[in-house]
MIDOVO-863297 format. One record per residue (C-alpha): residue in one letter; x, y, z; residue number from 1. Coordinates in Angstrom, 2 decimals. Example, Ala and Ser with C-alpha at 12.3 -4.5 7.8 and 13.67 -1.06 7.14 Angstrom:
<nodes>
+------+---------+---------+---------+------+
! resn !       X !       Y !       Z ! resi !
+------+---------+---------+---------+------+
!    A !   12.30 !   -4.50 !    7.80 !    1 !
!    S !   13.67 !   -1.06 !    7.14 !    2 !
+------+---------+---------+---------+------+
</nodes>
This chain:
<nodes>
+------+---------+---------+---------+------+
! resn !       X !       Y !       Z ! resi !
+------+---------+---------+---------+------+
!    X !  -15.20 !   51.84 !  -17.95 !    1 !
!    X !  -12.29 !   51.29 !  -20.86 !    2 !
!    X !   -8.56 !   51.22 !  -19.91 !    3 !
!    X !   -8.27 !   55.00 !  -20.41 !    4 !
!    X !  -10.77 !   55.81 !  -18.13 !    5 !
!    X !   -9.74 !   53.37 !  -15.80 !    6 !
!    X !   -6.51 !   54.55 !  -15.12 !    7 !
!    X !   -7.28 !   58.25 !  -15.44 !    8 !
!    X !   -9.08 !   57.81 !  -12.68 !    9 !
!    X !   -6.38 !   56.01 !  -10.45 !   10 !
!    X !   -4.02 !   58.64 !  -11.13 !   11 !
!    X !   -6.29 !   61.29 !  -10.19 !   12 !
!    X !   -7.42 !   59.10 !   -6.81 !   13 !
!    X !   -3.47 !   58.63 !   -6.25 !   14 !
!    X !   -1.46 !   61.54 !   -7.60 !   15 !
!    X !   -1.41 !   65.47 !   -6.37 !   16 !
!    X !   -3.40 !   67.34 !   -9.11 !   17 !
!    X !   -0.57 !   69.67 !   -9.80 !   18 !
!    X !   -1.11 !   68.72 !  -13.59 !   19 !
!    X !   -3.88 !   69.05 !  -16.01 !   20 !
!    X !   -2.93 !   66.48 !  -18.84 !   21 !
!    X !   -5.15 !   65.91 !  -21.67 !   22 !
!    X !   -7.25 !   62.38 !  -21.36 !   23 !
!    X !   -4.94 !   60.27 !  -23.16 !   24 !
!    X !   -2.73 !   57.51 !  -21.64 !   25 !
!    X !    0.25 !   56.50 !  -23.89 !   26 !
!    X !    1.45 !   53.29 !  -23.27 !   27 !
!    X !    4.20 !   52.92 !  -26.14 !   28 !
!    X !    5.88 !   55.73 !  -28.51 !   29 !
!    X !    8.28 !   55.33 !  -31.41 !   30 !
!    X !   10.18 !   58.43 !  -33.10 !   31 !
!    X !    7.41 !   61.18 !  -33.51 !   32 !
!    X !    4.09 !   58.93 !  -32.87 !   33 !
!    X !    2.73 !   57.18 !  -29.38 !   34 !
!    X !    0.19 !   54.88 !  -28.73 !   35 !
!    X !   -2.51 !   54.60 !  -25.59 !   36 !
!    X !   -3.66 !   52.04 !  -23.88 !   37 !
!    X !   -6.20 !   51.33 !  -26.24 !   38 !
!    X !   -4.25 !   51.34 !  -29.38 !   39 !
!    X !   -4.89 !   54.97 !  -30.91 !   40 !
!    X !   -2.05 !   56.46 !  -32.27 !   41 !
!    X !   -1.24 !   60.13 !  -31.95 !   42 !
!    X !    1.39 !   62.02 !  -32.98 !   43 !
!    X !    3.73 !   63.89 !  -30.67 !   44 !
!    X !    3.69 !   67.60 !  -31.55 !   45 !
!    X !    5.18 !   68.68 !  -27.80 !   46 !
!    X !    8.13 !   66.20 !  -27.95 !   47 !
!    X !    8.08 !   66.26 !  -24.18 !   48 !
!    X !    8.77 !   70.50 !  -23.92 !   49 !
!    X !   11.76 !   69.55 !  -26.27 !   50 !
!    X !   13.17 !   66.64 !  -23.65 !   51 !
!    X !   12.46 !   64.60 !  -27.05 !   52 !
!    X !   14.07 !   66.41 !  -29.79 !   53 !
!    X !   15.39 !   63.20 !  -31.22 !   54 !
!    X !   12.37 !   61.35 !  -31.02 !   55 !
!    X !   10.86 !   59.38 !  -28.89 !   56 !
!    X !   12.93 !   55.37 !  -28.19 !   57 !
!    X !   15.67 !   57.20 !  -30.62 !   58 !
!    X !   17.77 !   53.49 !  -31.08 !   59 !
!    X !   20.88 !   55.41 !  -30.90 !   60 !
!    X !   20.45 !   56.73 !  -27.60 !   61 !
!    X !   18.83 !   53.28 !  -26.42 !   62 !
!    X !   21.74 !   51.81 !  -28.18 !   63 !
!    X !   23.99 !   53.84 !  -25.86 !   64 !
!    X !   22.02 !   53.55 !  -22.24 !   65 !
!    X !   21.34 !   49.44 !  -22.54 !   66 !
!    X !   25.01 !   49.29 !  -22.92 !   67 !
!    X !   25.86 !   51.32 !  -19.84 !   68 !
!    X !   23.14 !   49.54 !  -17.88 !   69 !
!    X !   25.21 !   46.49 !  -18.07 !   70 !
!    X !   28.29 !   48.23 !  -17.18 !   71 !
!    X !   27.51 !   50.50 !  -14.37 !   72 !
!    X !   24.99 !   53.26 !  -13.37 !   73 !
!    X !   25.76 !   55.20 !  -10.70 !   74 !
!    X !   28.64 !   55.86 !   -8.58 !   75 !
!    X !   28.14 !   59.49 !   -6.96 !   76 !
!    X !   30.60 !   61.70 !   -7.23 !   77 !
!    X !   32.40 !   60.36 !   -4.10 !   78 !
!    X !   34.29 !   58.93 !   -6.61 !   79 !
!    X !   35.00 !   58.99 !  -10.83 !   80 !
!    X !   33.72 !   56.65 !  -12.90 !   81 !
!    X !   35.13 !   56.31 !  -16.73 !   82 !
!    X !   32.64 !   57.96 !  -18.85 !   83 !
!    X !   32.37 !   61.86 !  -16.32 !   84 !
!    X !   35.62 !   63.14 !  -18.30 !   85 !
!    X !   34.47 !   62.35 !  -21.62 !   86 !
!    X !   30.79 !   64.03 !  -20.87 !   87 !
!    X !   32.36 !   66.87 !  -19.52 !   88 !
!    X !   34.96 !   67.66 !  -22.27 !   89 !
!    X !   32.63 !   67.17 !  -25.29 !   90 !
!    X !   29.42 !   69.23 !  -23.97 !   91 !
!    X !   32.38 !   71.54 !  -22.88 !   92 !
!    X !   33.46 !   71.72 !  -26.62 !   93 !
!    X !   30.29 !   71.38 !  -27.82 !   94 !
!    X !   29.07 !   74.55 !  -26.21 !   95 !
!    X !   32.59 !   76.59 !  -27.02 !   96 !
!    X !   33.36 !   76.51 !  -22.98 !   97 !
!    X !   35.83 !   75.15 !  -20.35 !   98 !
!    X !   33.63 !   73.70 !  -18.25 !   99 !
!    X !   30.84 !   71.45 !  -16.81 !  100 !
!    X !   28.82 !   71.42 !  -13.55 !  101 !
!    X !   26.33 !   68.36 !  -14.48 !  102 !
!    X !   23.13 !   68.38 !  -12.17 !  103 !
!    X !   19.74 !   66.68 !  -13.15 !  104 !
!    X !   17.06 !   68.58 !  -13.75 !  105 !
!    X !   16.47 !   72.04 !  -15.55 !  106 !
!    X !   15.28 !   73.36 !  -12.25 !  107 !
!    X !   18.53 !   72.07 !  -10.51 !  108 !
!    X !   21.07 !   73.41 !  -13.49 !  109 !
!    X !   19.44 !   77.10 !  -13.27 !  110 !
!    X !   19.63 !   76.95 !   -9.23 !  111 !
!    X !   23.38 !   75.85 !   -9.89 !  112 !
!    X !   23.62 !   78.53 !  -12.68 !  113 !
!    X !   22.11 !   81.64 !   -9.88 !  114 !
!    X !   24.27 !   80.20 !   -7.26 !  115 !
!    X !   27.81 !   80.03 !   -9.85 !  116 !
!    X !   26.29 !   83.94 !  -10.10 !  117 !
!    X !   26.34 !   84.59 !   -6.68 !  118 !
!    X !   29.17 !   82.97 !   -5.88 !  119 !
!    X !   31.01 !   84.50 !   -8.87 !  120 !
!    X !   30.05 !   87.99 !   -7.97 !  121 !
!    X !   31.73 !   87.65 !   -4.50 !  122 !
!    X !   34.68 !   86.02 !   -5.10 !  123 !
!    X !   35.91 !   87.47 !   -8.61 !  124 !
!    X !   33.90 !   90.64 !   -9.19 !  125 !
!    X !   33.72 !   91.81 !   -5.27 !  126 !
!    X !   29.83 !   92.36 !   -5.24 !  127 !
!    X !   29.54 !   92.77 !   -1.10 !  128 !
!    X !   28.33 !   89.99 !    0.90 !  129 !
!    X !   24.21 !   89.45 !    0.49 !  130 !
!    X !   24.05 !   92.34 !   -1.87 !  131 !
!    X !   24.54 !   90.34 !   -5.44 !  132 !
!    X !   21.42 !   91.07 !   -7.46 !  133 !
!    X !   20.43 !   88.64 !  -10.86 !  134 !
!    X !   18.44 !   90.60 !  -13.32 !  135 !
!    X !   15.44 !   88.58 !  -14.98 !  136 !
!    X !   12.35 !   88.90 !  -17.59 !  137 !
!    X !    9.08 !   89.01 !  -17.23 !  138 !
!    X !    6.99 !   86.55 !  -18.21 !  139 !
!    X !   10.26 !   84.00 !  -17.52 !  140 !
!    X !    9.85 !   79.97 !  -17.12 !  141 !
!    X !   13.09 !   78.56 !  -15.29 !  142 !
!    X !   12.16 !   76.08 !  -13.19 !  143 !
!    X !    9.51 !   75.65 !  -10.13 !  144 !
!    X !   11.57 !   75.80 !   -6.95 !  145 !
!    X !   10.72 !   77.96 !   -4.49 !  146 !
!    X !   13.88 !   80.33 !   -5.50 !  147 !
!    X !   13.03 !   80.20 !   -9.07 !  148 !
!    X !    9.63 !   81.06 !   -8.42 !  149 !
!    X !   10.55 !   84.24 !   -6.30 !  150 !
!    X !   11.34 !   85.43 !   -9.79 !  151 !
!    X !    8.44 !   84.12 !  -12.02 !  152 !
!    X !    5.24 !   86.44 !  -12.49 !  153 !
!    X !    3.16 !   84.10 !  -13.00 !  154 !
!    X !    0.24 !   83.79 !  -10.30 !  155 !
!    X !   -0.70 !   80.23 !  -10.70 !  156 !
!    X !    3.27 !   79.05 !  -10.50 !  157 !
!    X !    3.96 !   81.63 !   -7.62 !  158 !
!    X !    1.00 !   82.16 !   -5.65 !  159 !
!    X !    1.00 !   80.57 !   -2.28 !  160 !
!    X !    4.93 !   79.53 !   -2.03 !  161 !
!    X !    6.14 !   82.76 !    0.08 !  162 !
!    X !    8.08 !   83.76 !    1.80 !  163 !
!    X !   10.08 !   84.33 !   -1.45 !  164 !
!    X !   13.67 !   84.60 !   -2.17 !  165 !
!    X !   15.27 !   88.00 !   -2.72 !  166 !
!    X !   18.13 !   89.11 !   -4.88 !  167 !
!    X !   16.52 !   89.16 !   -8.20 !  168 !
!    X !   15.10 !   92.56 !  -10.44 !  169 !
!    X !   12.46 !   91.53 !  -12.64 !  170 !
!    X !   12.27 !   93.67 !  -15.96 !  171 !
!    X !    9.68 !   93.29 !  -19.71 !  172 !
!    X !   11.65 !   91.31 !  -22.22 !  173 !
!    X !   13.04 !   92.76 !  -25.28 !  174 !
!    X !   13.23 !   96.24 !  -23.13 !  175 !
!    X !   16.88 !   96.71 !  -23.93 !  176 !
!    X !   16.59 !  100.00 !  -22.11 !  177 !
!    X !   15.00 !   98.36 !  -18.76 !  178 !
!    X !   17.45 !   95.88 !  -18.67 !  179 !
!    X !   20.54 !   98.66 !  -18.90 !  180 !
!    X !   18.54 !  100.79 !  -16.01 !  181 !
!    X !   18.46 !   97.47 !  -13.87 !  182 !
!    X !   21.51 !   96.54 !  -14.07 !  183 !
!    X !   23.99 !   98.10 !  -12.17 !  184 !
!    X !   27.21 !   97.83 !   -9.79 !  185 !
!    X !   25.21 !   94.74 !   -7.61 !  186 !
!    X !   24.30 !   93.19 !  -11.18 !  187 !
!    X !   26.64 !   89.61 !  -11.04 !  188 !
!    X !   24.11 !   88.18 !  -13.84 !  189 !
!    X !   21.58 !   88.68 !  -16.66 !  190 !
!    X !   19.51 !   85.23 !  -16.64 !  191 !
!    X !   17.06 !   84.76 !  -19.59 !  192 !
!    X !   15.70 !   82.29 !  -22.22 !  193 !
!    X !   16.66 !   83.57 !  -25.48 !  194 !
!    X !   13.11 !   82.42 !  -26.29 !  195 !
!    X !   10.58 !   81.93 !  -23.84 !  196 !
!    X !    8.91 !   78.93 !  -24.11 !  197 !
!    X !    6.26 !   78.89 !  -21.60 !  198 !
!    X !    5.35 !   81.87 !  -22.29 !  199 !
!    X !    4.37 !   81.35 !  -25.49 !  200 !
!    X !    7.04 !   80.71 !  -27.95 !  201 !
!    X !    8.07 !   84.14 !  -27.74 !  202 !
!    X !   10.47 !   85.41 !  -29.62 !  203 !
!    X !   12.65 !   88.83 !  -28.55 !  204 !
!    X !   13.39 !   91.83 !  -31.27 !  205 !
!    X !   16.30 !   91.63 !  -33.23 !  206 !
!    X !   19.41 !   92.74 !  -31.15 !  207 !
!    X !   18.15 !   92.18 !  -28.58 !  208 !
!    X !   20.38 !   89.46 !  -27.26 !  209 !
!    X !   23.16 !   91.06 !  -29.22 !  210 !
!    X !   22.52 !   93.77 !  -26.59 !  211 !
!    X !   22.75 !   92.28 !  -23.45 !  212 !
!    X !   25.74 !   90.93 !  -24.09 !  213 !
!    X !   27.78 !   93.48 !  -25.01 !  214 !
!    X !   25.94 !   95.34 !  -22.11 !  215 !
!    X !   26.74 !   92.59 !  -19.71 !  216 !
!    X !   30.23 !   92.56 !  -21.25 !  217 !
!    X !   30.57 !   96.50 !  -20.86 !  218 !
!    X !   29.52 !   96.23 !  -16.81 !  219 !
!    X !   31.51 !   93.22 !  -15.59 !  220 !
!    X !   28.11 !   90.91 !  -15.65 !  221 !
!    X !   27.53 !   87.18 !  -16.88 !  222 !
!    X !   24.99 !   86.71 !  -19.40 !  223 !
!    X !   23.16 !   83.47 !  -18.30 !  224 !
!    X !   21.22 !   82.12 !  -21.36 !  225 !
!    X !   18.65 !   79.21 !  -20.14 !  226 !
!    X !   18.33 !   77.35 !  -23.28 !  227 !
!    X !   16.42 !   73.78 !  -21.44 !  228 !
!    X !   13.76 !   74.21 !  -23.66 !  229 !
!    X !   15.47 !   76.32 !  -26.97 !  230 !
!    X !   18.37 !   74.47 !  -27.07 !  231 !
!    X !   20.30 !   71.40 !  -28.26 !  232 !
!    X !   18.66 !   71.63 !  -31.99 !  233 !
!    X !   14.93 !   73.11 !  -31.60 !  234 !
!    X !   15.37 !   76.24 !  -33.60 !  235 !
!    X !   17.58 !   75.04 !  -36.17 !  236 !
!    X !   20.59 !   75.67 !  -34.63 !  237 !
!    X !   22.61 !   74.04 !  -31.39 !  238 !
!    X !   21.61 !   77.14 !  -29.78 !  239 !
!    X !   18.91 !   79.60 !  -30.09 !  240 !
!    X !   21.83 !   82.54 !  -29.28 !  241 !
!    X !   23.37 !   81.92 !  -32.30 !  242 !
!    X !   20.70 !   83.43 !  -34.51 !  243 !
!    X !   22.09 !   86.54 !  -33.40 !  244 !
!    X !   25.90 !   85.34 !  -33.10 !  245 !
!    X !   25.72 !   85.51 !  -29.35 !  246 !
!    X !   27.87 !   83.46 !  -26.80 !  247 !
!    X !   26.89 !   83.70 !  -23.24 !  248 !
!    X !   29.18 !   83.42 !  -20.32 !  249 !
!    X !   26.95 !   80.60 !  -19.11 !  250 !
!    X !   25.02 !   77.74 !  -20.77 !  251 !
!    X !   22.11 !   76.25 !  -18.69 !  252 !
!    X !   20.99 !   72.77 !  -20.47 !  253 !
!    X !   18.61 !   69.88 !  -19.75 !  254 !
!    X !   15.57 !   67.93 !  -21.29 !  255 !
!    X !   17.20 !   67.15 !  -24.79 !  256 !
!    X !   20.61 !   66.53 !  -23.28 !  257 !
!    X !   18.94 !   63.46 !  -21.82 !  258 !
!    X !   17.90 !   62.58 !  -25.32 !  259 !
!    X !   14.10 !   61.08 !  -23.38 !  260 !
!    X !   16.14 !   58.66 !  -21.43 !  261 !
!    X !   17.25 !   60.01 !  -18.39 !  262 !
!    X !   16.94 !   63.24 !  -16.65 !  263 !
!    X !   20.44 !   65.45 !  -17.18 !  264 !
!    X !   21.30 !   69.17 !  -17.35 !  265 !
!    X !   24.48 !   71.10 !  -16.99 !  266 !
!    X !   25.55 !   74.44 !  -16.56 !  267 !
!    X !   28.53 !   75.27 !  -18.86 !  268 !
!    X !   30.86 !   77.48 !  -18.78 !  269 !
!    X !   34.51 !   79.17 !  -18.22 !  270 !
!    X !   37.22 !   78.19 !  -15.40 !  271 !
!    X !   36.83 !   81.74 !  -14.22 !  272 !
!    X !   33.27 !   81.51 !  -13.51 !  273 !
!    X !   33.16 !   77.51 !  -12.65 !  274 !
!    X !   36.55 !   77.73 !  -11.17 !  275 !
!    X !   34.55 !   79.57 !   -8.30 !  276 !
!    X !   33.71 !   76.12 !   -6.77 !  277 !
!    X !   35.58 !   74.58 !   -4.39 !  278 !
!    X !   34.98 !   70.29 !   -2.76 !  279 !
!    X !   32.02 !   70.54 !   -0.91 !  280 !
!    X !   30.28 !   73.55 !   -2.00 !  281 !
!    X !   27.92 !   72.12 !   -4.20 !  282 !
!    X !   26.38 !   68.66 !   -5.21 !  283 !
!    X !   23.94 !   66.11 !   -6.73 !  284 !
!    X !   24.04 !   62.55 !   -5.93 !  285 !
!    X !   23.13 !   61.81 !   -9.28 !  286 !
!    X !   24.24 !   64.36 !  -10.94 !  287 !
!    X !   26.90 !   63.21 !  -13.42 !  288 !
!    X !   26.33 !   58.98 !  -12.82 !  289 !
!    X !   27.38 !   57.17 !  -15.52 !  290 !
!    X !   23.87 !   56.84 !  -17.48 !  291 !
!    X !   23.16 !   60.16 !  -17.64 !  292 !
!    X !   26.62 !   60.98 !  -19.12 !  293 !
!    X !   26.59 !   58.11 !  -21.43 !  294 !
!    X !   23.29 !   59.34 !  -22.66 !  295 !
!    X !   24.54 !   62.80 !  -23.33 !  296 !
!    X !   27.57 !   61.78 !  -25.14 !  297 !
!    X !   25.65 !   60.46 !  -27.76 !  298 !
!    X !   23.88 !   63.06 !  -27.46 !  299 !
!    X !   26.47 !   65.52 !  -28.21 !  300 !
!    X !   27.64 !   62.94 !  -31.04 !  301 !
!    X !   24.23 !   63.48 !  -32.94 !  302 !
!    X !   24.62 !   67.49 !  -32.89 !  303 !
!    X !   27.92 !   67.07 !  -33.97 !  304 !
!    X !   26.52 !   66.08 !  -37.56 !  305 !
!    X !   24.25 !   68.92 !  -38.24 !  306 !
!    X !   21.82 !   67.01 !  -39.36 !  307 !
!    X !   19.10 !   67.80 !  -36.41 !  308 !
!    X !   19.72 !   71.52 !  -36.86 !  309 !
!    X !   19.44 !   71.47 !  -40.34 !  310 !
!    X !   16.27 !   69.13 !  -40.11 !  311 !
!    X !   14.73 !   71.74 !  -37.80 !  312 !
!    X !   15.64 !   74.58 !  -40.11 !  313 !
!    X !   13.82 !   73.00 !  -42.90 !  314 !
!    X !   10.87 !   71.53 !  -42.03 !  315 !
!    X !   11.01 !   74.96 !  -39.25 !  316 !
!    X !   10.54 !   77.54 !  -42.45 !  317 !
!    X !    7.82 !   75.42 !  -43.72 !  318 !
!    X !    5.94 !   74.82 !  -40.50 !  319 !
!    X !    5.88 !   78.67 !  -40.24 !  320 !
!    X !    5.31 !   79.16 !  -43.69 !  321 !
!    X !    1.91 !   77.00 !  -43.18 !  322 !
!    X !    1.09 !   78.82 !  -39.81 !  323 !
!    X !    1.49 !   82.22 !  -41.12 !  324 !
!    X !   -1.34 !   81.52 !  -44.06 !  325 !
!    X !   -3.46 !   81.06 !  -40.78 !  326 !
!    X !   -2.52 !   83.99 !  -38.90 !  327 !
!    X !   -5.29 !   87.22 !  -39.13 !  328 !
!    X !   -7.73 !   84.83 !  -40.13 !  329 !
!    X !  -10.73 !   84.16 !  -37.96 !  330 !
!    X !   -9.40 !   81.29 !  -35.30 !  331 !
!    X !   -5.72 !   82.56 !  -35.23 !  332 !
!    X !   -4.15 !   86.05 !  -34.28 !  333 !
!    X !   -0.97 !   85.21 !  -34.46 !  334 !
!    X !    2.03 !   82.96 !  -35.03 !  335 !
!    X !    5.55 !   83.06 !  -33.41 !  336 !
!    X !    8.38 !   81.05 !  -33.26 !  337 !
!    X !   11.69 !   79.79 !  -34.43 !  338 !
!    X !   12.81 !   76.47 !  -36.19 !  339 !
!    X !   10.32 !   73.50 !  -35.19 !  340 !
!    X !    8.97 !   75.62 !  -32.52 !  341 !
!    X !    5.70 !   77.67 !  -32.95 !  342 !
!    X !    3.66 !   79.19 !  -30.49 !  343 !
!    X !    0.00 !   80.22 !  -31.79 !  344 !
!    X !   -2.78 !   82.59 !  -30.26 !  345 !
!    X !   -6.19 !   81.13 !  -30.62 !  346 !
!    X !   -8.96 !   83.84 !  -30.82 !  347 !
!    X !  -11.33 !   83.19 !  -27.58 !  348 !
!    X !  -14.13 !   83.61 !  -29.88 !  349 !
!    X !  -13.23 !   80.25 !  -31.33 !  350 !
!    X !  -12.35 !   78.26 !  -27.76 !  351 !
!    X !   -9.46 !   78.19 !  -25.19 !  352 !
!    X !   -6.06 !   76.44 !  -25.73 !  353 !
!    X !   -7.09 !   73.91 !  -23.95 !  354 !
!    X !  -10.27 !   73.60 !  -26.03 !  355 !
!    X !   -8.40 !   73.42 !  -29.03 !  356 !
!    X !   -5.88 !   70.54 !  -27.98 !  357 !
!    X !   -8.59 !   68.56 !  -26.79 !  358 !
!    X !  -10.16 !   69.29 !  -30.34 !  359 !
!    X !   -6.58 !   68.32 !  -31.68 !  360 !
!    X !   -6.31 !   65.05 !  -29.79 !  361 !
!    X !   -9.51 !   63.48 !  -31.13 !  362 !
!    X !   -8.03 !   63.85 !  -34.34 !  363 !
!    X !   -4.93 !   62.41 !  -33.61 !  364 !
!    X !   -2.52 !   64.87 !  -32.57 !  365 !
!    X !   -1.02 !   65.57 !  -28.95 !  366 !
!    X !   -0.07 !   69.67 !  -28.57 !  367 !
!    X !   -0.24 !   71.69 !  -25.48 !  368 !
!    X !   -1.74 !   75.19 !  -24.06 !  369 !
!    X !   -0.48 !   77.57 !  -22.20 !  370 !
!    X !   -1.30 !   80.86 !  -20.57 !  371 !
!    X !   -5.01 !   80.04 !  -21.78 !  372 !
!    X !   -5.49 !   80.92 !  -25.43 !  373 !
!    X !   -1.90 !   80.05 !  -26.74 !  374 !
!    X !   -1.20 !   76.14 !  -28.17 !  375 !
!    X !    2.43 !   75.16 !  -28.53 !  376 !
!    X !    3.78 !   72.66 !  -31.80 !  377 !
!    X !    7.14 !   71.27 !  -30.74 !  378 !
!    X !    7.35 !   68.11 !  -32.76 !  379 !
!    X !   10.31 !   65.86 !  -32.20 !  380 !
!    X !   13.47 !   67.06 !  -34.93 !  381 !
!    X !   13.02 !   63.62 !  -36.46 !  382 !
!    X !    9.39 !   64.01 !  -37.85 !  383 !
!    X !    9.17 !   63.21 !  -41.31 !  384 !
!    X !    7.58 !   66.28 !  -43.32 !  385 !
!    X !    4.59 !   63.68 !  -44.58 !  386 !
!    X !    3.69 !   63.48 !  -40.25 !  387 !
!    X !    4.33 !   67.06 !  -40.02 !  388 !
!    X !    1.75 !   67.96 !  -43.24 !  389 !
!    X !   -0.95 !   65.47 !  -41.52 !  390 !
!    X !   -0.94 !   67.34 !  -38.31 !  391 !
!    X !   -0.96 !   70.62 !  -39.92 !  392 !
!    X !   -3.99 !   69.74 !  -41.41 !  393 !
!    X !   -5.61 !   68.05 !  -38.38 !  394 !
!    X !   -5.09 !   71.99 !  -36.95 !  395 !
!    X !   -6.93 !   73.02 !  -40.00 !  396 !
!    X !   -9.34 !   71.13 !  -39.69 !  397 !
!    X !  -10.04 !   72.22 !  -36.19 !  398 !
!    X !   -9.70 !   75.73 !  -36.69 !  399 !
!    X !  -11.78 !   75.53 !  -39.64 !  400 !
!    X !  -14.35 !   73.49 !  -37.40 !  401 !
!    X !  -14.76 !   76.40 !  -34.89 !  402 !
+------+---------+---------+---------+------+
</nodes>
């Protein structure tokens, strides 16, 4: 039995199976490449569902944690520690808001973000008690709680986990006129990704963000935009709601704030709508502690320069360009996507996603499927366009294979 096998099979004697992963086990990773336990390289086209936008080991953020680590880590918020105010006033300015609510994980920041809603609704917009209602999209990835999930339509992530969690009208994205029949005098938020990820990379119509918020400006509603996954550089800019010059009332942020370090995420937004909170009322042990924050300040330092965006923008128009010479043609049926983000439908006739990342791995290259014919390429921002040409043609190759 060689290494890989060998612990494959502990994790699968040890570990609930509530993952499928691929049969590799990495067991060191630099920038956009890891390497298993037997030596193999591969190189990282899912970047960690964006948690690694800057790269896997990025020296600037390791830089920045092994110099906290010797300071201090955690404190709770029972009291402050030196580096909370900083975090919270740069991601504040970062994002164009007031405020920060720090939490953990995605999951956690969107629970905080729906609660901020609820609370908000009551206390400022006079929604009465139990009746606030958060409008949502189909086909939506926010998080796996069992409150998130009351909202998902997805089978496999919701099936099982009931009683579910009411307060929430599900309508299709990109159905500008759904969303204005759903929302209505109840409505205290719209909460969608202003791509959805998990669902395939897809991308709404033009205007349509444009369009929810100056609906949910017109009826007294917050615009929630979940950008875990789009955000913080992927699509070529800090935020994917700026391709159509949108600011939400709330910003709901995790994996790359963490830069691959440390779990962190953050809802952001005004005093008005954060103000809402009072001591006691919400919390996270860890939410906040010094890593995390010294993390995400460097974080927020590297945006600052541009120079992920513009890295994503670049070597973003000519991954699409190279995708969309495959689209209509035998293996693929289509190609979305925004920036260094693609998602891209595999024909059945020529094997499932998962079929053709297994395919893909052999060769070198780590992707991942989802929703059963659909692979997602999420490369880390700092791949070099010589990596990024290689895998492209490992995907060629496949396809070409089948």
């Amino acid at each position: 039995m060689t290494s890989t096998e060998r612990a494959i099979a502990a994790a699968e004697a040890h570990s609930a199976h509530n993952y499928h992963p691929l049969p590799v086990v990495v067991a060191s990773a630099e920038g956009a490449w890891v390497t298993d336990v037997e030596g193999r390289r591969y190189l990282d086209m899912l970047a960690g569902y964006s948690a690694l936008n800057f790269g896997h080991r990025n020296r600037r953020l390791l830089d920045a944690a092994k110099a906290q680590l010797e300071r201090v880590t955690l404190t709770s918020r029972a009291f402050h520690h030196d580096r909370f105010a900083d975090f919270c006033a740069e991601l504040a300015e970062l994002c164009g808001m007031e405020m920060v609510l720090p939490m953990n994980t995605g999951a956690e920041a969107v629970e905080t973000a729906v609660k901020t809603a609820r609370k908000w609704g009551y206390r400022v917009k006079g929604v009465p008690d139990g009746r606030a209602k958060v409008v949502v999209a189909e086909n939506n990835f926010h998080g796996r709680t069992t409150t998130i999930i009351s909202f998902s339509t997805d089978a496999e992530a919701r099936a099982d986990y009931g009683p579910y969690t009411p307060g929430f009208e599900i309508v299709p994205y990109g159905d500008l006129a759904a969303m204005e029949a759903a929302v209505d005098e109840h409505t205290v938020a719209v909460l969608l990704e202003p791509i959805q990820g998990e669902a395939g990379v897809l991308v709404p119509p033009p205007g349509y963000l444009a369009g929810v918020r100056a609906l949910t400006r017109e009826r007294n509603v917050l615009f929630i935009a979940d950008e875990i996954q789009s955000g913080l550089g992927r699509t070529g800019a800090t935020f994917a709601c700026e391709h159509e010059d949108v600011i939400p009332d709330v910003y709901v942020l995790g994996k790359a704030l963490g830069g691959g370090v440390v779990p962190v995420s953050a809802v952001v937004s005004s005093r008005e709508v954060l103000g809402v909170f009072r001591p006691g009322e919400h919390g996270s042990t860890f939410g906040g502690n010094p890593l995390a924050c010294a993390v995400a300040l460097e974080v927020v330092a590297m945006l600052r320069t541009g120079e992920y965006q513009q890295r994503a923008t670049e070597l973003g128009e000519h991954l699409h360009r190279e995708l969309g010479l495959l689209a209509g043609r035998g293996a693929v049926e289509a190609v979305r996507g925004r920036g260094l983000w693609a998602g891209v439908d595999i024909n059945p006739a020529h094997g499932t996603g998962r079929e053709i990342s297994e395919k893909l791995m052999e060769r070198g290259v780590l992707v991942k499927d989802t929703h059963g014919s659909t692979i997602r390429i999420a490369p880390p921002l700092v791949i070099s366009k010589e990596d990024l040409d290689w895998g492209l043609d490992q995907l060629r190759s496949v396809l070409a294979a089948d």
